[in-house]
C-alpha positions in Angstrom: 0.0 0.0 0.0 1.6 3.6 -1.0 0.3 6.6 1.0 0.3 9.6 -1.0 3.1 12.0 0.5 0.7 15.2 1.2 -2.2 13.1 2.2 -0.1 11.2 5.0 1.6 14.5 6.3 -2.2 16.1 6.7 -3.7 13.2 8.4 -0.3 13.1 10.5 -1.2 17.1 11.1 -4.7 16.0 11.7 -3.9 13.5 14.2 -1.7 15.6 16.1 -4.2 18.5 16.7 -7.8 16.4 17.1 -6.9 13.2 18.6 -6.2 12.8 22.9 -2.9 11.1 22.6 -1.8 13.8 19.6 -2.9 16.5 21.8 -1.0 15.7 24.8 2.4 14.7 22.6 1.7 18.7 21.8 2.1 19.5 24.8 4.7 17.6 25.8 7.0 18.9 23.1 6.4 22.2 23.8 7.2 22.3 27.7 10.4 20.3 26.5 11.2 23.1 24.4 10.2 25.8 26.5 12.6 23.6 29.1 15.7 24.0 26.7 15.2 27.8 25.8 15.2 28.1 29.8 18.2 26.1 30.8 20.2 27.8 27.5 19.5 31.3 28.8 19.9 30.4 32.7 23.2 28.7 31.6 24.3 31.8 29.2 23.5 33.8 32.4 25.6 32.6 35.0 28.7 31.8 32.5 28.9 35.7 32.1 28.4 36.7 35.8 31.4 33.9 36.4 33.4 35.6 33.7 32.6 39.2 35.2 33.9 37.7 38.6 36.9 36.3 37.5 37.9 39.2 35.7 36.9 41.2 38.6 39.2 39.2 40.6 42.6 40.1 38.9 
């Protein structure tokens, strides 16, 4: 059985946004990307206070 490429991605889409299991895997990627953006900036942060301090130091 071949799936036609455009009709596979929009019931794929379709899936994602309608069905319980879809909806949830939503949200789940989301909160893990909203995770990531927070731990790159919180990182990015504190390595330029410990450079300040270190330069401070000398």
């Amino acid at each position: 059985m071949v799936f036609q490429n455009e009709e596979y991605e929009m019931s794929a889409f379709k899936g994602l946004l309608t069905s319980d299991v879809g909806l949830m895997s939503l949200a789940v990627l989301l909160f893990m990307f909203g995770m990531g953006g927070f731990y790159v900036r919180y990182f990015l942060r504190h390595m330029r206070e410990d450079e300040r301090r270190a330069r401070g130091q000398h």
